[in-house]
N, C-alpha and C positions, 0 to 999 in steps of 0.2 A: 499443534504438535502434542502428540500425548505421552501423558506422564509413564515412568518407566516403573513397570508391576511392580506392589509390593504384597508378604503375604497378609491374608486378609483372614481377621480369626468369626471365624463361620460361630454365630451364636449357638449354644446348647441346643436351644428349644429348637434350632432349624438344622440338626446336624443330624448327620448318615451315624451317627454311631448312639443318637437317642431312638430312632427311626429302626434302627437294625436292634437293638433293646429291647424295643415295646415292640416291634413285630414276635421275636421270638418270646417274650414274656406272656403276648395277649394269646398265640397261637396255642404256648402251652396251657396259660391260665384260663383263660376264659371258658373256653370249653368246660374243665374241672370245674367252675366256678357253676356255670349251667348246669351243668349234671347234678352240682350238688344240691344246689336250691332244687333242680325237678326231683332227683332222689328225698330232699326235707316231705315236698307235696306227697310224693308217694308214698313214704314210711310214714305220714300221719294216717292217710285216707289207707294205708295196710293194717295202723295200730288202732282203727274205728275196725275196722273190719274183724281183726284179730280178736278186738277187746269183744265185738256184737260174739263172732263163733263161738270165743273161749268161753264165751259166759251164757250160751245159747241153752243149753243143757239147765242151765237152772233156771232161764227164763222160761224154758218150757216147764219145769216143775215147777213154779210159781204161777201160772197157765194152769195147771192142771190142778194144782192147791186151792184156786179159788174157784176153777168151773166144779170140781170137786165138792166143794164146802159151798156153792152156792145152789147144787141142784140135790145132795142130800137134804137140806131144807126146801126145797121145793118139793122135792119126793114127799118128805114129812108131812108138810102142807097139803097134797093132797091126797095123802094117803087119810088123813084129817079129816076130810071134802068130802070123802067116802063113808064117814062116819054116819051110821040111823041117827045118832043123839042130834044128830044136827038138823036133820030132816026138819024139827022146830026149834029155830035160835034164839025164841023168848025163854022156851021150856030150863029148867035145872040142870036136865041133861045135859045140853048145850054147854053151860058154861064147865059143867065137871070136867067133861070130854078135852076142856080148850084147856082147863089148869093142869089135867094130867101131861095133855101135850106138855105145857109151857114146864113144869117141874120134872120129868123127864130129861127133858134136856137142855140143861145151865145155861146154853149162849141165846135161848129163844128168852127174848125182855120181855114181851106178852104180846096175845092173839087175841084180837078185838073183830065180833062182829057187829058191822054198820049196815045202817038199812040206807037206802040212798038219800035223804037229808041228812046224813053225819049221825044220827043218834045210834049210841051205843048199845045194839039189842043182847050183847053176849062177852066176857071178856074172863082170859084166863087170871083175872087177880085174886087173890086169896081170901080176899071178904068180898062176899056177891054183891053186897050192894054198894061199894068202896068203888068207883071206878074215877077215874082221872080223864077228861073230852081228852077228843084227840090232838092228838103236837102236830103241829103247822106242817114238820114232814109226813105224817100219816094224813094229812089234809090230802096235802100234794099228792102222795100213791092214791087216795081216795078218787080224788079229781083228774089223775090220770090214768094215759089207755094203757101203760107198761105191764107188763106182771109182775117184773124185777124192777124196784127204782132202788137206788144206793144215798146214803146219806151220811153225815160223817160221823165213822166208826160203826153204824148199821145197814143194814140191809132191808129193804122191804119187799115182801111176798104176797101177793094179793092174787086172789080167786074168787070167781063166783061162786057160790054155793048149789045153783042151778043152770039152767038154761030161758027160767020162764024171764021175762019183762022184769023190773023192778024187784027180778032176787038182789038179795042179802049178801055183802062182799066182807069174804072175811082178807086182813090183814095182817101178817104176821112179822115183828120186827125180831132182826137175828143180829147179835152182837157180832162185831170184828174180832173180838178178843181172842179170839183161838187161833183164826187165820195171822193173826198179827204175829204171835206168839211161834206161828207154824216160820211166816215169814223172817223174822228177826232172827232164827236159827240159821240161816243161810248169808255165808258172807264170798263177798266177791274182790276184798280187797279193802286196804288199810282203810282208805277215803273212801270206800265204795257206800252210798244212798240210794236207797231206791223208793219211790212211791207209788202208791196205787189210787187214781185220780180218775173222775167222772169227764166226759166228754167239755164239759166247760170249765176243765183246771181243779172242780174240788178233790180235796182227800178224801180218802175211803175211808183210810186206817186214822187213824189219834197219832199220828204224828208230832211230838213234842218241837220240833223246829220241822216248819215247814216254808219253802222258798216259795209262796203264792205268785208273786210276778212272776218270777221265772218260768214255775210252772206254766202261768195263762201265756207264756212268748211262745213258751216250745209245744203248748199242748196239740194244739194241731196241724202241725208238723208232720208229713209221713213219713212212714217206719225208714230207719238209719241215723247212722252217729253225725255230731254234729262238737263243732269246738264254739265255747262260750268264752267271750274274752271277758277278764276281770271287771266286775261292776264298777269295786272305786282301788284307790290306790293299795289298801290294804289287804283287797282280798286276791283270790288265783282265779287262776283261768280253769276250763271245768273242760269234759268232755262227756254228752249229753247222749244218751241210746232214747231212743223214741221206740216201743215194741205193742202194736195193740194184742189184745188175747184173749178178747169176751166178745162176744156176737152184743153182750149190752152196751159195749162202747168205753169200757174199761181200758185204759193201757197203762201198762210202767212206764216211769221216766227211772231210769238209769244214770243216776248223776256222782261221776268219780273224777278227783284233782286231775287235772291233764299231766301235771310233772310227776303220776304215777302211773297213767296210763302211757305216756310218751318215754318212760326213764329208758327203756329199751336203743327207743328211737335218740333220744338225745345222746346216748353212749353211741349209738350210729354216726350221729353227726358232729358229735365231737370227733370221732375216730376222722369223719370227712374231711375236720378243717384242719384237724392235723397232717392231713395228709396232700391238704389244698395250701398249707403252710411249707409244708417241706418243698411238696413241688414249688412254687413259688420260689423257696429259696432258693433252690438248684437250679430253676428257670433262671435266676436272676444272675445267679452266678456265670450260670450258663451263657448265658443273652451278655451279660460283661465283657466275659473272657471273645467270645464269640465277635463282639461290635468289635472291640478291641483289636482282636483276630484282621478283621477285616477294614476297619478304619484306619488302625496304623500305618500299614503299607501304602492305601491310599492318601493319606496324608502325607505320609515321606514321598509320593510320588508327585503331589502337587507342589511340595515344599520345591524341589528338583525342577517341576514347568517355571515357576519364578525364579530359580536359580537362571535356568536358562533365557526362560523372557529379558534377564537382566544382564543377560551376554556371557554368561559363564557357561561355552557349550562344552563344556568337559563333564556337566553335573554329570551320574551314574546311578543308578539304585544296585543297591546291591541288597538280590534275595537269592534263598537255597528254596524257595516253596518251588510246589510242580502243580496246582493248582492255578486255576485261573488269574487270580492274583499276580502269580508267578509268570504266570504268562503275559500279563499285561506290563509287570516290570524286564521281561526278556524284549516286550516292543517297546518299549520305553526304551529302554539303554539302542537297542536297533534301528527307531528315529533319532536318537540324539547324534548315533554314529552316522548315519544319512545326512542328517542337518550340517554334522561339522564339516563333512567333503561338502557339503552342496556351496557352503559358506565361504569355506574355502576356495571352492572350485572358480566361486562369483567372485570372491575378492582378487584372487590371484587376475582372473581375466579385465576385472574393473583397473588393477594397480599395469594391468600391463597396457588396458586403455589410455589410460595415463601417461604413460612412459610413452608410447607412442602418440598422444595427442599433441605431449610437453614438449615433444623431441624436434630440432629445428632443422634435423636432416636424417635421411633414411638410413644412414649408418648409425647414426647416432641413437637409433631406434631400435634397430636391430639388436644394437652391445647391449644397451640398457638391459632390454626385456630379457636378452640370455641371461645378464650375470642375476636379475631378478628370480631366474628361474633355478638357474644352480644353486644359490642361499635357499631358496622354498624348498628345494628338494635334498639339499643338504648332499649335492653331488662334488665330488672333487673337482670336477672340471665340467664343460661342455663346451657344444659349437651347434653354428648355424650353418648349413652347407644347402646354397640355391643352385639352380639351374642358372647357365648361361644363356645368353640370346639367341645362340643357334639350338639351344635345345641337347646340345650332345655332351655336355660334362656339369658335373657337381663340382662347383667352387666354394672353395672355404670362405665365406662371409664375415664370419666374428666367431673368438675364442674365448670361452670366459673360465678359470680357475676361481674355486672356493677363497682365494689368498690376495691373487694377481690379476693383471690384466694382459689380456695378449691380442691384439688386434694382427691382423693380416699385414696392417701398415708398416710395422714394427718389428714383424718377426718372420716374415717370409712365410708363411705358413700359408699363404696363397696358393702357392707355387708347388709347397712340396705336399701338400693333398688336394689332389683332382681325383674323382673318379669318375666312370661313366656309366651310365644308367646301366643297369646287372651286376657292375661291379663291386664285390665287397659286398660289408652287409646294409650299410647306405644304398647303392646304389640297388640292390632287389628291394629293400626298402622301396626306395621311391618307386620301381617298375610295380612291384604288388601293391602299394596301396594300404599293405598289412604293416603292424609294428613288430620290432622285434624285440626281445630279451636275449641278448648272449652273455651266460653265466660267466663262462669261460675264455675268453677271447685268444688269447695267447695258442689255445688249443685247439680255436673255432674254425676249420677249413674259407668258413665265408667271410671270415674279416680278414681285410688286406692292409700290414702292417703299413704306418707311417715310416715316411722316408729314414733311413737309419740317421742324418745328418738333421733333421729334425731334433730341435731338443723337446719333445713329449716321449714318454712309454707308451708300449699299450696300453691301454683300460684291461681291467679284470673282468671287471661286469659294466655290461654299457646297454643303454636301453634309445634305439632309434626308434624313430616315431614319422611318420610321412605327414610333410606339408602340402597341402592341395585344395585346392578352391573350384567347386561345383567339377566334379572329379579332372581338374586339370589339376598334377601334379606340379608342386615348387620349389621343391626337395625337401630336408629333412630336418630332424631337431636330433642332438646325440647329448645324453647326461651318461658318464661316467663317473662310477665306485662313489658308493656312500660314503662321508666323511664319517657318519657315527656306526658302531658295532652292528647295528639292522640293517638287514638285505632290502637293496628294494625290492617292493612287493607288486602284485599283480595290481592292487586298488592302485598304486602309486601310476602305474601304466594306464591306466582305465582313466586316469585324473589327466595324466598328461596329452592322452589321445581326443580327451576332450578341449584341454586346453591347446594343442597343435590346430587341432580344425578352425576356434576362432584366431587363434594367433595370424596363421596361414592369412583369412580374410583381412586382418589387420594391416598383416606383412607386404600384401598386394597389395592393398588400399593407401598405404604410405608411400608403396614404390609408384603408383601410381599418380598420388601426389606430389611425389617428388619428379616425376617425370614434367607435371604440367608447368612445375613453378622454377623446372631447373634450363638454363640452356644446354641444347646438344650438343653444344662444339663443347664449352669450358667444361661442364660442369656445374658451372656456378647458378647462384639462384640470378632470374630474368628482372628486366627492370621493373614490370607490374609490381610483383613479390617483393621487391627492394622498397615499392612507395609503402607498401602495407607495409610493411616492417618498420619502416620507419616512421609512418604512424604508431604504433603500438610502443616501440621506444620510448618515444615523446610524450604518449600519456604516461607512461609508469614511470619518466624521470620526474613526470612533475607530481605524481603522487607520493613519490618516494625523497625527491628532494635531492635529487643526486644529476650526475652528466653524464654527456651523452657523446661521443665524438664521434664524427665523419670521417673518413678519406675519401677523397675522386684525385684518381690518379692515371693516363693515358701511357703508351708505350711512344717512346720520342722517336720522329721520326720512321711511324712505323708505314708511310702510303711511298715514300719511297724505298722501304724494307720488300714491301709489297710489289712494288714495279722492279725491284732488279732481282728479287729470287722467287718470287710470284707467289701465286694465292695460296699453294698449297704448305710451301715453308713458313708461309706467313698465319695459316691457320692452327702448324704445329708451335709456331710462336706460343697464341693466343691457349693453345690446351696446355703449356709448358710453362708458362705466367701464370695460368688461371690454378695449372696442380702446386708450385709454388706457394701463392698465396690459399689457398686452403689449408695446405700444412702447415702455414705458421700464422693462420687466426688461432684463437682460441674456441672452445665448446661454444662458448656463449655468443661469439662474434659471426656477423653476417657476412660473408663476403661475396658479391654482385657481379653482373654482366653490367654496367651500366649502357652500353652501345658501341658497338661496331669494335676499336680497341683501349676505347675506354673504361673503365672498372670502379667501385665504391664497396669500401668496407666500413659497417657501422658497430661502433666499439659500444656495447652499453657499458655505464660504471666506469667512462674514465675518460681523464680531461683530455685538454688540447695537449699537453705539453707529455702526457701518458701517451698520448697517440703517435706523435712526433718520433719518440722513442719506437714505438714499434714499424713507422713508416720507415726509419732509416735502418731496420732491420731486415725487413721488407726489402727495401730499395735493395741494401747491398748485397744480397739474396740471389734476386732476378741476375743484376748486374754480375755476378760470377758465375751465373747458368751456363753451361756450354750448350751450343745450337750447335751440331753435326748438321753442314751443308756438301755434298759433294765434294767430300775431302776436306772442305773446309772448315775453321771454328767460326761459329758467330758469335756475337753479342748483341746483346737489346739493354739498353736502360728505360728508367720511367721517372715519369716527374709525379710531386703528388702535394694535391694540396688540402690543409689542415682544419679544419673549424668543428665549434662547440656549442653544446646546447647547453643552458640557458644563457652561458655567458656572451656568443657572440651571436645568438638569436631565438629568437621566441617562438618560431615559427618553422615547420618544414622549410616550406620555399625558400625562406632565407638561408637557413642553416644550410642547403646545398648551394645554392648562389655562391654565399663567399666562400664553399668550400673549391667552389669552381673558378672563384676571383684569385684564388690565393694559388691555385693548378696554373693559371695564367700567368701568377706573379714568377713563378717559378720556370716557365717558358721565357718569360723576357730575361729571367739572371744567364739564359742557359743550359739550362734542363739539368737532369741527372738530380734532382733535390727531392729536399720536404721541406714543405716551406708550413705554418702555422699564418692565417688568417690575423690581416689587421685594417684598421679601421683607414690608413693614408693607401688601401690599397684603392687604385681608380676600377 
């Protein structure tokens, strides 16, 4: 059996309204979040770009500063080459020629000519024979193929002096000091550094701080900007131009703070994340209100399926959206209204299961179920009206009022409503097969007033409904005027035409078992149905602890009642005994064919001496009957005898026995009695 829902609180991290949150949070943010990071990539490798254009212009006049100043000294040099005085570089000429050069002009440090072992045949210094061997870098241009080699803070310019074999190579070193001076006038910004480096990282210029690692990382590198991250904790991060611009193998490194180069860009990206911050918020907000939006209603609509799982089919949502939502609470409250008829519809037909299973005879089945359906439908009154056995009238079966009860038995209302198939709105009812609604009756042409001596009125509004089983008509069901301020309504027709069709099978189904367990003459139920019953008696007095009483009681003297007014007065006997004691059992009480003109009624719930009382009721009953025989009165008495369950037996068998011993006892007093079962009976 399973347990009955309760609601169930759905964890955060697994709920439709984190889910609906971070969908609309990541849909909006994310994106923004990409863009900005790829906009960061791009406004750096824009602000390398920027910084290489902006500053192209004077990277080219720093270009043209040094091919400049490196090939006027080359010019010099051999314009020099051209000199007669040189023609012999031992001679005095020679060196006059090289000092005038070298004093001429300031940045030339001196012009030394070597023969090819290194010895100095010629040199511009100012005392001829003063001369200084050559420095390790004038080795190097010596011993190399260059024209141009560069060294730090000079330059070296070297020429043959001929074309023969083993000429004479003159070397001329040229100070950086002017170029430097040219350079240092050109600025590019607060942090901007720039150097002028040899293809292996050295300096050109006399650079008082120079970053040698750094240089030899980036030196060859090609040409474009590049970001340096901070060496150690204390310093910045840098942004490096790489530019060559001498066929010698010369380039700048360009080296400026990145949080000067980038300030542009970082006011970009600050503006970014401010604006990746607002979104955000508004996403957030948004994405709240929004889950909110949409989870609320959802939850009040699941809170309502456990209202209802738990039998309250009244739950309802109540919304004014026109949105999907809204839509799914319009089907919502639309099943609950389905479910409640559906539940309804089963319960009403299951309680009338019931009523007819419980019911221990087909009248009694019939009352039940009406007056069940007048209280469901909250009708003033109604009735059951079947066909008779020839098929040609609607007879009134059972009556039932909101208030009273009005049986056919009781009130003549048999009698004074018959109609016949077409007649009134019953009987086209039953001929079409359709139900009807009459608003108005009084005024209705098709309803045919009840007997004036009748005590009912018309109905106002009355709604007939056809009973019928695999389309053979049964007749009909009639509920008249609501007891409360609302009309019936169409659903109420719709509910009842559903419940007519199985009631109908029911109806049949009980007349039909009533037919197998009843006899045709009396009436009464047959001896088979008599043993069953009183089986069933006898277990539930013994589960319940309580008693059971019998009667078997025969008509005295009825084979010669039979021989002198014959079989046929003698069968309206037996229907005129048998309608007797039916009227005056009770609901609960069995009353029997036992065989041929003997009879047994079985009393649940009450003693011998309880029984006795009603057998001499009984008796004097029959005993005042009048029989109309051909002018004649009759009369029939009966004998009857008494016994009880558990007090004067244990057992079926017995419990009829002496109620049969004690029917005897009461033949030998005599007849005409009730005699109660005792133990000295033989």
């Amino acid at each position: 059996m399973s347990e009955s829902p309760t609601r169930r609180e759905i964890p955060f991290l697994h709920s439709i309204k984190l889910k609906t949150w971070a969908g609309i949070f990541l849909v909006s943010i994310v994106p923004l979040v990409v863009l900005g990071f790829y906009s960061f990539g791009f406004l750096s490798q824009f602000s390398r770009t920027l910084l290489i254009n902006s500053n192209l212009q004077a990277f080219q006049q720093v270009k043209a500063e040094v091919e400049h100043y490196v090939q006027v000294y080359d010019d010099l040099i051999r314009l020099l080459q051209a000199d007669a005085r040189l023609s012999d570089p031992a001679s005095p000429l020679a060196g006059e020629a090289l000092r005038q050069m070298d004093q001429a002009y300031e940045f030339i440090e001196r012009i030394v000519i070597c023969a090819s072992d290194s010895t100095i045949i010629a040199h511009s210094g100012k005392v001829p024979g003063e001369v200084a061997p050559l420095s390790p870098d004038e080795r190097r241009v010596l011993d190399g193929s260059g024209s141009v080699t560069f060294g730090k803070g000079v330059f070296f310019l070297k020429t043959l002096l001929s074309d023969k074999p083993g000429s004479p190579v003159m070397i001329a070193s040229v100070s950086f000091l002017k170029l430097r001076k040219t350079l240092e006038g050109m600025s590019f910004g607060t942090s901007f550094l720039f150097y002028l480096v040899t293809r292996d990282g050295k300096s050109v210029l006399e650079e008082k701080v120079f970053p040698a690692d750094l240089i030899r990382n980036i030196v060859q590198l090609p040409f474009g900007g590049y970001d340096i991250p901070p060496e150690n904790q204390g310093s910045h991060a840098k942004v490096v131009i790489v530019l060559p611009i001498l066929q010698h193998g010369l380039k700048i490194i360009v080296i400026q703070e990145a949080l000067e180069v980038y300030a542009s860009m970082d006011r970009v990206r600050r503006n970014i994340l401010l604006v990746i911050a607002i979104v955000g918020a508004i996403a957030f907000s948004f994405g709240t209100i929004f889950s909110l939006r949409i989870t609320s209603p959802i939850i009040a609509i699941a809170g309502k399926v456990n209202e209802i799982a738990s039998g309250n089919l009244r739950a309802n949502v109540k919304s004014t959206r026109k949105d999907e939502i809204g839509f799914l609470a319009s089907c919502f409250n639309t099943m609950t209204v389905r479910i409640r008829k559906k539940v309804f519809e089963l319960t009403t037909l299951f309680k009338i299961s019931q009523i007819i299973n419980n019911s221990n005879s087909y009248q009694k089945s019939m009352d039940e179920t009406l007056s069940y359906l007048v209280h469901t439908f909250l009708a003033n009154r109604g009735s059951i009206m079947l066909l008779n056995d020839s098929g040609d009238q609607l007879k009134l079966k059972s009556v039932r009022t909101f208030e009273e009860v009005l049986t056919p038995a009781n009130s003549n209302l048999e009698e004074s409503v018959s109609l016949k198939p077409g007649e009134g709105i019953a009987g086209r009812v039953l001929d079409s097969g359709k139900p009807v609604i009459c608003l108005d009756c009084a005024a209705d042409d098709r309803f045919k007033p009840y007997d004036p001596d009748a005590d009912l009125a018309p109905p106002k509004v009355l709604f007939c409904v056809p009973l019928a089983m695999q389309g053979k008509p049964l007749g009909v069901i009639n509920l008249a005027d609501r007891g409360d301020p609302e009309n019936f309504t169409e659903d109420d027709l719709g509910l009842l035409v559903t419940i007519a069709s199985q009631l109908a099978v029911s109806i049949e189904n009980a007349r039909l078992h009533e037919l197998a367990i009843t006899d045709g003459l009396t009436g009464l139920f047959i001896h088979r149905y008599f043993q069953l019953r009183l089986d069933d008696e006898i277990k539930r007095a013994k589960r319940h602890a309580t008693p059971v009483g019998l009667i078997l009681f025969d008509i005295d003297h009825f084979k010669v009642f039979n021989d002198t007014f014959g079989h046929q007065q003698g069968d309206r006997v037996l229907r005129e005994v048998a309608r007797i004691t039916k009227e005056s059992a009770r609901a609960e009480d069995i009353p029997c064919r036992y065989g041929g003109e003997e009879f047994t009624i079985i009393l649940p719930q009450t003693t011998a001496e309880q029984t006795l009382t009603f057998a001499e009721r009984l008796r004097q009953k029959i005993e005042a009957a009048i029989l109309p025989h051909e002018g004649q009165v009759l009369h029939v008495t009966i004998s009857l005898g008494i016994s009880e369950f558990p007090k004067m037996a244990l057992d079926k068998s017995t419990l009829v026995k002496k109620a049969d011993q004690a029917l005897y006892h009461c033949k030998e007093k005599g007849r005409n009695c009730a005699t109660i079962f005792r133990d000295d009976f033989s």
